[in-house]
C-alpha positions in Angstrom: -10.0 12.7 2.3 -11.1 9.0 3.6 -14.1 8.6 5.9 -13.7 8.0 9.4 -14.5 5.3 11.3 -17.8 7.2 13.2 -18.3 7.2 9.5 -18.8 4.1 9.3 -22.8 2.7 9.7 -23.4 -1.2 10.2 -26.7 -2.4 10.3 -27.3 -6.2 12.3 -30.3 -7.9 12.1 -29.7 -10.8 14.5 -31.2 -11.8 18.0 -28.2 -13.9 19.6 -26.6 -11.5 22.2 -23.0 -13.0 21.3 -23.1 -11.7 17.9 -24.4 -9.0 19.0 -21.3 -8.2 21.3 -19.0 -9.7 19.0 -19.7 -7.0 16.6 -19.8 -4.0 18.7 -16.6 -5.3 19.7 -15.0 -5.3 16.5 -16.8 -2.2 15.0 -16.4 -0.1 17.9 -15.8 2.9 16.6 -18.5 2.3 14.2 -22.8 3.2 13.8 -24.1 -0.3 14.3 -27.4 0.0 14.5 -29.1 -3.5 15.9 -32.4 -5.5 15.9 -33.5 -9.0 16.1 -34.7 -8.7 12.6 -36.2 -6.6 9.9 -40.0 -6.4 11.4 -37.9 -4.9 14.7 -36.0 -2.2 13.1 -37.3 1.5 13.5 -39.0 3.0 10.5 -35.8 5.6 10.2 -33.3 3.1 10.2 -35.3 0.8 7.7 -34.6 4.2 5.2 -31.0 4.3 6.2 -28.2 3.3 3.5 -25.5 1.2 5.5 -21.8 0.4 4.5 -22.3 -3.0 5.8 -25.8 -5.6 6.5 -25.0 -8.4 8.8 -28.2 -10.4 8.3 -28.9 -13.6 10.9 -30.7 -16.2 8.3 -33.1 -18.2 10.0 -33.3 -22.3 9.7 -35.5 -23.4 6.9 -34.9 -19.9 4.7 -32.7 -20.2 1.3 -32.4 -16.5 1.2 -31.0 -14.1 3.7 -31.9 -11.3 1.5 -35.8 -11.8 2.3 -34.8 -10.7 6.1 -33.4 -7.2 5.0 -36.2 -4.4 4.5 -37.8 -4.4 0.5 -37.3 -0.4 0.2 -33.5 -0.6 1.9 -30.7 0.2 -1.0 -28.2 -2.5 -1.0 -26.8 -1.2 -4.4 -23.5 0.2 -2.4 -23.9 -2.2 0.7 -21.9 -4.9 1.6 -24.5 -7.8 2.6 -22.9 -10.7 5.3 -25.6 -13.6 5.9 -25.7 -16.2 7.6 -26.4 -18.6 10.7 -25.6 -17.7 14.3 -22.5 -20.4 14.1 -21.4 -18.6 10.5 -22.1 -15.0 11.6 -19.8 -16.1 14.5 -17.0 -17.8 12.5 -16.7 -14.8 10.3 -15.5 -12.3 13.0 -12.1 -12.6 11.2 -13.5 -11.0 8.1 -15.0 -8.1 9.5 -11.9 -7.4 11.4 -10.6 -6.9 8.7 -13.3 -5.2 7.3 -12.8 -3.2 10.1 -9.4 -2.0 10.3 -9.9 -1.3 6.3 -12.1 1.4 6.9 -10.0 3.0 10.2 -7.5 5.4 8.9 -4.2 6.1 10.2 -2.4 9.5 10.5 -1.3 9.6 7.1 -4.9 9.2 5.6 -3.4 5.4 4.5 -5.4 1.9 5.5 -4.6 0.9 9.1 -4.1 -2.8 8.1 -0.9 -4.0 8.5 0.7 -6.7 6.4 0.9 -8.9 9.4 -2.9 -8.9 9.9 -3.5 -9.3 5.9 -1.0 -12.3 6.0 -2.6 -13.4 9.3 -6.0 -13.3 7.9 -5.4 -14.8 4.5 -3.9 -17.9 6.2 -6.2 -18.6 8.8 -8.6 -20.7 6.2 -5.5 -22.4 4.8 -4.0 -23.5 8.2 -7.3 -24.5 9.3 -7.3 -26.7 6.3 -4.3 -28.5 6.8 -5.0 -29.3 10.0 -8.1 -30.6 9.3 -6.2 -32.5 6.0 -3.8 -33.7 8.4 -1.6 -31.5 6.6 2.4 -31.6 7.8 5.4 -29.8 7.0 3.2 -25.9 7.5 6.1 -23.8 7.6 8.6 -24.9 5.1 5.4 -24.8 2.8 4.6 -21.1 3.9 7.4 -19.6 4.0 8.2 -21.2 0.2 5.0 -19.8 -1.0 5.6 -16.0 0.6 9.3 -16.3 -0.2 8.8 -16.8 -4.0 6.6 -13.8 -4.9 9.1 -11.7 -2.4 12.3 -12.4 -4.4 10.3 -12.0 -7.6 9.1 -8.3 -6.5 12.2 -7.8 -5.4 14.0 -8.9 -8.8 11.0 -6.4 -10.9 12.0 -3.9 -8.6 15.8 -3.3 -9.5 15.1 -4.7 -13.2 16.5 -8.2 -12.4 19.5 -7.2 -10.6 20.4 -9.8 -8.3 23.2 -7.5 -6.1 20.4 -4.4 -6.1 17.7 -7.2 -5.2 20.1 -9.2 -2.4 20.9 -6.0 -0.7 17.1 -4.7 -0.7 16.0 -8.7 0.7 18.8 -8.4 3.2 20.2 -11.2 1.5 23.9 -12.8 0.3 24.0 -12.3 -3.4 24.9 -15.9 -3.4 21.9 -17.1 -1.1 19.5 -15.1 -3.5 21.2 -16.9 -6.5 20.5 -20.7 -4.7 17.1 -19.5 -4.1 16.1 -18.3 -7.5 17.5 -21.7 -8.4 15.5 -23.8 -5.7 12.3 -21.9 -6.3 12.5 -21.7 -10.2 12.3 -18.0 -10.5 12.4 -16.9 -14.2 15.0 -14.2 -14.3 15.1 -11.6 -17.0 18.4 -10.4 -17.8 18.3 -6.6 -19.5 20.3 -6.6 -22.9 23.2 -5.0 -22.0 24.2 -7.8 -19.2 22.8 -10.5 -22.0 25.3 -8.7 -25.0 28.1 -9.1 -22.6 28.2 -12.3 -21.6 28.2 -13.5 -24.7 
């Protein structure tokens, strides 16, 4: 059986009062346990082992790590540092962090495909934009179209009807686009022996 989300213990070692709200909001359900920094944290919680250590690293430090408590185990511990601006920026991740560790009813992951796809883009569309990138969409949709039709194709053995009906796709449209997007097709050897 998976953990539940009261499960779930995040320690924060930052003073800004946005981060601060910014991840109570996104680990609601969770144990966030929060101080301005490691001399600040109660002798218990210094003792504690944490699924996740958000660490605020302070200007003119190369290592977060010297922030965190020496006798705290960080062996099974995912450690986030970073400035205010970068602890702020990654809000994103620990969504998804977040939803990882919520269960649904059927003891499955709570993260949909939508928020995966929507969090995996959101460093590439930034950089387009910023690249004075053009054309997004055609470019997008080509590069989650291909691996589709390729599952798809594993998935019934390279049967292009059995594949075009599970796509919800023409037989004919699927055959242009294997051709358009250069998908290797593997024939089994009964369709290869009679076709010649």
């Amino acid at each position: 059986m998976s953990p539940t989300s009261s499960a779930f213990s995040i320690l924060l070692l930052c003073g800004d009062p946005d981060v601060q709200s910014q991840v109570t909001h996104i680990f609601k359900d969770a144990s966030v346990t929060m101080a301005k920094d490691a001399a600040a944290l109660p002798k218990e919680a210094a003792r504690r082992t944490f699924d996740v250590v958000i660490v605020e690293s302070k200007p003119g430090s190369s290592d977060g790590t010297a922030a965190i408590p020496t006798n705290m185990n960080l062996t099974q511990t995912l450690l986030i540092t970073g400035s205010r601006t970068v602890l702020k920026r990654a809000s994103k991740s620990m969504q998804v962090i977040a939803r990882q560790n919520t269960t649904g009813a059927n003891g499955k992951d709570a993260l949909s495909l939508e928020d995966y796809l929507e969090w995996k883009m959101g460093d590439f569309v930034k950089g387009m934009r910023n690249g004075s990138g053009r054309n997004l969409h055609p470019m997008l949709i080509t590069a989650i179209e291909r691996p589709l039709i390729t599952r798809a194709l594993q998935e019934t053995k390279g049967n292009q009807i059995q594949a075009a009906e599970l796509l919800g796709l023409n037989r004919n449209t699927l055959r242009k686009k294997i051709h358009n997007l250069h998908i290797p097709v593997k024939r089994n050897r009964t369709t290869q022996t009679r076709e010649t």
